[in-house]
C-alpha positions as CSV (number, residue, x, y, z in Angstrom):
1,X,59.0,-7.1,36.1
2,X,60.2,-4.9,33.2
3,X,57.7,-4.1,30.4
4,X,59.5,-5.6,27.8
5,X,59.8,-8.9,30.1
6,X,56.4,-8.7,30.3
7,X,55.1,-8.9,26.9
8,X,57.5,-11.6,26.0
9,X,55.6,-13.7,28.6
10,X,52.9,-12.3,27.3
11,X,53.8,-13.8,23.7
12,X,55.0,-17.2,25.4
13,X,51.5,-18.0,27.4
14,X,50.7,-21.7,25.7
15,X,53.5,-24.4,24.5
16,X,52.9,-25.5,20.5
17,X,51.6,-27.8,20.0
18,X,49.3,-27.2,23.1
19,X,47.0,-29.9,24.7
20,X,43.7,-29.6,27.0
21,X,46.3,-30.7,29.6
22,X,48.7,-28.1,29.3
23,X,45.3,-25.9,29.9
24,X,44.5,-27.6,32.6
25,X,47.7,-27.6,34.4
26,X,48.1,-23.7,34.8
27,X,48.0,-22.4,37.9
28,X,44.5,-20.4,39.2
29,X,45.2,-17.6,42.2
30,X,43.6,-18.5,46.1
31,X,40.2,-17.5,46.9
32,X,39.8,-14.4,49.5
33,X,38.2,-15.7,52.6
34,X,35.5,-13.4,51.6
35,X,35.1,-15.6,48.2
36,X,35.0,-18.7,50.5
37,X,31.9,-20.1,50.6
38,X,30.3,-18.3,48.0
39,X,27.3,-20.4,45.9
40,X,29.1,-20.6,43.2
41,X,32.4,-21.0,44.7
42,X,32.2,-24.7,43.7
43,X,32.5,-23.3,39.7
44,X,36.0,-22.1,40.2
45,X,37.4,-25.8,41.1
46,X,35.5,-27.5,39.0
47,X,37.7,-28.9,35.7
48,X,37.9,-26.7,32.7
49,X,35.5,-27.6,30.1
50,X,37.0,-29.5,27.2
51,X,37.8,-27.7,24.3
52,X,36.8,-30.0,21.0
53,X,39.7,-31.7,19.3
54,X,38.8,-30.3,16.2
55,X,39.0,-26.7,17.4
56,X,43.0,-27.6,18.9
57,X,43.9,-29.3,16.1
58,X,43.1,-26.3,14.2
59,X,45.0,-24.0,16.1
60,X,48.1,-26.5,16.7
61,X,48.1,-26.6,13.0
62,X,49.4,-22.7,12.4
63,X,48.1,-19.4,11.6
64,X,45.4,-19.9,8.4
65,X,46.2,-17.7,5.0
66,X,45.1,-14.1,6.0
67,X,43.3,-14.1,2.6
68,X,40.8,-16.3,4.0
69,X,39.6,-14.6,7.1
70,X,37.3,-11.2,7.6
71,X,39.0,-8.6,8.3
72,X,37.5,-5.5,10.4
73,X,36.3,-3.9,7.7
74,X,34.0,-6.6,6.4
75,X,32.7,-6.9,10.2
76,X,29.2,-7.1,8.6
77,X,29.6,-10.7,7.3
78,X,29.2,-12.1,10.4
79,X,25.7,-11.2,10.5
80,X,25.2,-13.0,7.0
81,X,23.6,-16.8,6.6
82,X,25.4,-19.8,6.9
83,X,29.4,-19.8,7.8
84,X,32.6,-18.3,6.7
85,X,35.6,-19.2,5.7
86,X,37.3,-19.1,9.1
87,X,35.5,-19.5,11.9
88,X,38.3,-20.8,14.1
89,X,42.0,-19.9,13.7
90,X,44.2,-17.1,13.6
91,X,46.8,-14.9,11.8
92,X,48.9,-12.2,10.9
93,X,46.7,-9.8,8.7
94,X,49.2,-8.2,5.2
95,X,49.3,-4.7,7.3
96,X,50.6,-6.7,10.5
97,X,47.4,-6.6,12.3
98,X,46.6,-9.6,14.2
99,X,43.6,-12.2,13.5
100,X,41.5,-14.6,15.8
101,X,38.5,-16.1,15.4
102,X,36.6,-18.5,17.5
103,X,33.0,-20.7,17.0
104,X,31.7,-22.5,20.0
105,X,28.6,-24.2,20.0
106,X,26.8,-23.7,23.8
107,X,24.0,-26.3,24.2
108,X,21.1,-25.0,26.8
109,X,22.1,-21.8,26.3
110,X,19.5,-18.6,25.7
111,X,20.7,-15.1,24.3
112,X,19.0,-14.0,27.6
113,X,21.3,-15.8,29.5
114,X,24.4,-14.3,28.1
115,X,23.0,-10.7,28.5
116,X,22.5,-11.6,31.8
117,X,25.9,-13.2,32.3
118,X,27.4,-9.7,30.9
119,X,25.5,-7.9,33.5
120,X,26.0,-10.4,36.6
121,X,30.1,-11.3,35.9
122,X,31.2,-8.0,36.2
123,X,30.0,-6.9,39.8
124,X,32.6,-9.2,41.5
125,X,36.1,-10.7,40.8
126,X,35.1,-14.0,42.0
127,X,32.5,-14.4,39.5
128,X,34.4,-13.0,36.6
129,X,37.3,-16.0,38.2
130,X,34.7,-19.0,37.5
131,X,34.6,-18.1,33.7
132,X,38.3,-18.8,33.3
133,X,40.1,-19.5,36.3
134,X,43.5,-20.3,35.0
135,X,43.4,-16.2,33.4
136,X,40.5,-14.2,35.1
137,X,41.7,-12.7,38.5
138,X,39.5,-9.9,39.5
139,X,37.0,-7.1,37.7
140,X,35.3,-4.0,38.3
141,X,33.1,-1.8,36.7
142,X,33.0,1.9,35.7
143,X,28.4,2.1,36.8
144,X,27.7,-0.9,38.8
145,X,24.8,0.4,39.5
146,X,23.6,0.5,36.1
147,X,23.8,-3.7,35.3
148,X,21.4,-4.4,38.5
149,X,17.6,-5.1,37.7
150,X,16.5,-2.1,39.7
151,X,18.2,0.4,37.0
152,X,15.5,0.2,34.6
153,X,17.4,-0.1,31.8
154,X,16.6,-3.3,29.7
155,X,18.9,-6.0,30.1
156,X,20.1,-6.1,26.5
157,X,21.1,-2.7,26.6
158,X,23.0,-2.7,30.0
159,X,26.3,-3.1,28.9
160,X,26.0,-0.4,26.1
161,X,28.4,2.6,27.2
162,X,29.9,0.6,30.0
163,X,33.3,0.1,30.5
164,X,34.7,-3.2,32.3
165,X,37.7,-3.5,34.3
166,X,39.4,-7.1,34.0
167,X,42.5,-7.9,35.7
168,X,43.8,-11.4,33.5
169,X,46.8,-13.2,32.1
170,X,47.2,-16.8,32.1
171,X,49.3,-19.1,34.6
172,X,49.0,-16.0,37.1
173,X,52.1,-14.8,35.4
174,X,51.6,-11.8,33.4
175,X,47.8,-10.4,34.8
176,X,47.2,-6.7,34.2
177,X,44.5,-5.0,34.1
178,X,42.6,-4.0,30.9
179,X,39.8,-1.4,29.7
180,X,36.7,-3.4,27.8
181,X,35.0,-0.5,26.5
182,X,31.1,-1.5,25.1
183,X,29.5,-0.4,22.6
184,X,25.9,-0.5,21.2
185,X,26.0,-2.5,18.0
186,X,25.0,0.8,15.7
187,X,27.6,2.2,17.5
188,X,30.3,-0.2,16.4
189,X,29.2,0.3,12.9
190,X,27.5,-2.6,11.9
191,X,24.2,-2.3,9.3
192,X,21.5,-2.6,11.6
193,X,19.2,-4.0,8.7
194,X,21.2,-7.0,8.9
195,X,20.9,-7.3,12.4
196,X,17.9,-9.4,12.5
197,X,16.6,-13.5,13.0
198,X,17.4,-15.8,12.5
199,X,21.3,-15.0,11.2
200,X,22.1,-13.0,14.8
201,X,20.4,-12.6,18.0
202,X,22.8,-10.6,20.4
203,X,26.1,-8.7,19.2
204,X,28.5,-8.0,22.1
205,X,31.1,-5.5,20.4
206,X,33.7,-3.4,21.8
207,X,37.4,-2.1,22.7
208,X,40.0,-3.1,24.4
209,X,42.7,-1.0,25.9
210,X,45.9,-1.7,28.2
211,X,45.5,0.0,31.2
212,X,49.2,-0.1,31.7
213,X,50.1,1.6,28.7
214,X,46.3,3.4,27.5
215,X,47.1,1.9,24.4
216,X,44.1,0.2,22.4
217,X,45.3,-3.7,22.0
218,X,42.0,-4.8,19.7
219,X,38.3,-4.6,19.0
220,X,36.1,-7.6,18.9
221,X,32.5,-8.9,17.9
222,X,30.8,-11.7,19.5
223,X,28.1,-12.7,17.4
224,X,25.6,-15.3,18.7
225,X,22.7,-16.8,17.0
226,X,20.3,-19.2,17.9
227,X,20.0,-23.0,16.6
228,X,18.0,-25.8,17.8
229,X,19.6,-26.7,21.1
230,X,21.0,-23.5,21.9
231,X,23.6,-21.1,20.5
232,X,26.5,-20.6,18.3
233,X,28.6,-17.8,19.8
234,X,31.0,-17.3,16.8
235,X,34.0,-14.3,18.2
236,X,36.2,-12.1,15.8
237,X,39.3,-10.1,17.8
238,X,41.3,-7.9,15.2
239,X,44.3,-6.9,17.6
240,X,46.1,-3.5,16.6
241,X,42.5,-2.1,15.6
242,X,40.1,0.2,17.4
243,X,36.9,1.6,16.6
244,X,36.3,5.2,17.1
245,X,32.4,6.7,15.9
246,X,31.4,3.1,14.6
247,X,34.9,3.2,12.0
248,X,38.0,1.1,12.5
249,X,41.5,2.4,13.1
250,X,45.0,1.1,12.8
251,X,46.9,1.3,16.3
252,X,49.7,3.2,15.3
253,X,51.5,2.4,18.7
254,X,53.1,-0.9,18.3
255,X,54.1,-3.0,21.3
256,X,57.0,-5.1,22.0
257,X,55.7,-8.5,20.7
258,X,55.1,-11.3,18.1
259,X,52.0,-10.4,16.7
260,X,51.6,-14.4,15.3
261,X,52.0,-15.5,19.7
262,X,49.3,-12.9,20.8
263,X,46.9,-13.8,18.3
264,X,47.3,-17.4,18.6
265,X,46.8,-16.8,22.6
266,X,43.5,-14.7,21.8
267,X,42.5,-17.8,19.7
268,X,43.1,-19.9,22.5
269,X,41.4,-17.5,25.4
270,X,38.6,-17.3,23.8
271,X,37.9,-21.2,22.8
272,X,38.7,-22.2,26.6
273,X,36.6,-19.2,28.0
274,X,34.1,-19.9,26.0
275,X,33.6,-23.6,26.2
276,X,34.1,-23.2,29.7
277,X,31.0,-20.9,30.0
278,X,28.4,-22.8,28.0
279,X,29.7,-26.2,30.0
280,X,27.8,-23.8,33.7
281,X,25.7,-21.1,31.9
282,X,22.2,-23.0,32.5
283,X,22.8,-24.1,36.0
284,X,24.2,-20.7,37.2
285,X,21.6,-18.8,35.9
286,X,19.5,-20.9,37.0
287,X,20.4,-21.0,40.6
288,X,20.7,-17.3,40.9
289,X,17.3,-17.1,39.5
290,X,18.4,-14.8,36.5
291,X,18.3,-12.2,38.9
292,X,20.7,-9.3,39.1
């Protein structure tokens, strides 16, 4: 496949309007024999978690007015009470950036349990698979040795420095591999004297890079705070940005795409990845004892 044929499937991933059975209906890759029989095999074939109708609706509806979202700069808000103007939607930012945000609410879940999932995914592409199957194909990771229990290092902090290897793209057409490059939350620039309860619990922040091309693609911040039955994990991707020593920068590389299709497909990653997650979260973590 050429590399311009690629990014145009790239930008053509999800029909408009797109429906949870469109979702649905994408093809996943075969399980390894090796995969076969796995515990939590049974998480790969199980039906993709339904995204709400509200959340579609809002993304079948067209990019939002880029004057109403937070751009990279402003990355602080999201550690602020109470909600902002976009949580879930997408656009095209005045400097032809690309927006996406995402909120999904994950009942059950505990901020432990997403370190923990950041630290268990990674070690295996069958487990990385069962978050998304209809995208996620395999992962590795730069120190696997460093996300087990027996490293020492506490499981918030296991992930900061590490770099994660995904291999993904959605209806097994287009997968590639990617760089996921984590950083601590100083790090990523964000005032630490915000960082506190009850507004945000965990920040998961960092870069993501094309391994086919080493060109940054965006940066993002998950930001996840507790309420009363779980968690809101509320997602900001800024495509064509990257952060170097905690400060954003504009990729200056552009690629062959529609920047308005690859931010409405981040959009849509993200809500069925997510929703999918907090639909097996508890029981997982559960079953594997959150043990690493």
């Amino acid at each position: 496949m050429g590399l311009r044929s690629m990014f145009v499937r790239m930008g053509k991933v999800f029909p408009d309007p797109v429906s949870m059975d469109d979702i649905r209906k994408m093809k996943r890759r075969e399980l390894t024999e090796e995969e076969k029989g796995k515990p939590y095999e049974k998480y790969y074939f199980k039906e993709l978690a339904e995204i709400p109708a509200a959340d579609l609706e809002k993304v079948n509806a067209g990019p939002v007015d880029p004057a109403d979202v937070t751009p990279i700069q402003n990355r602080n808000d999201l550690m602020k009470p109470g909600y902002l103007e976009v949580e879930t939607g997408y656009t095209v930012m005045p400097d032809g950036s690309g927006f996406a945000a995402t909120l999904v609410k994950m009942p059950g879940v505990t901020p432990e349990m997403l370190d923990w999932w950041f630290n268990w995914h990674p070690l295996e592409g069958l487990r990385y698979a069962i978050w998304c199957p209809v995208a996620h194909t395999d992962i590795s990771v730069e120190n696997p040795a460093r996300h087990l229990d027996s490293s020492g290092v506490p499981l918030e902090e296991r992930n900061y420095g590490s770099t994660h290897y995904p291999v993904e793209g959605f209806n097994t057409a287009s997968s590639q591999k990617v760089w996921i490059e984590f950083f601590s939350p100083q790090d990523f620039g964000l005032d630490m004297a915000m960082f506190k309860e009850p507004e945000i619990s965990r920040a998961y922040c960092a870069n993501v890079i094309l391994d086919l091309m080493k060109t940054p693609f965006n940066a993002f911040f998950h930001s996840v705070r507790e309420v009363e039955d779980g968690v809101e994990y509320r997602s900001r991707y800024w495509l064509g940005y990257t952060m170097n020593n905690g400060v954003p920068r504009r990729v200056k590389r552009p690629l062959p795409y529609k920047m308005s299709d690859l931010a409405r497909n981040n959009c849509l990653h993200s809500l069925i990845e997510y929703n999918n997650l907090a639909s097996f979260l508890p029981q997982i973590y559960e079953e594997m004892d959150g043990r690493i």
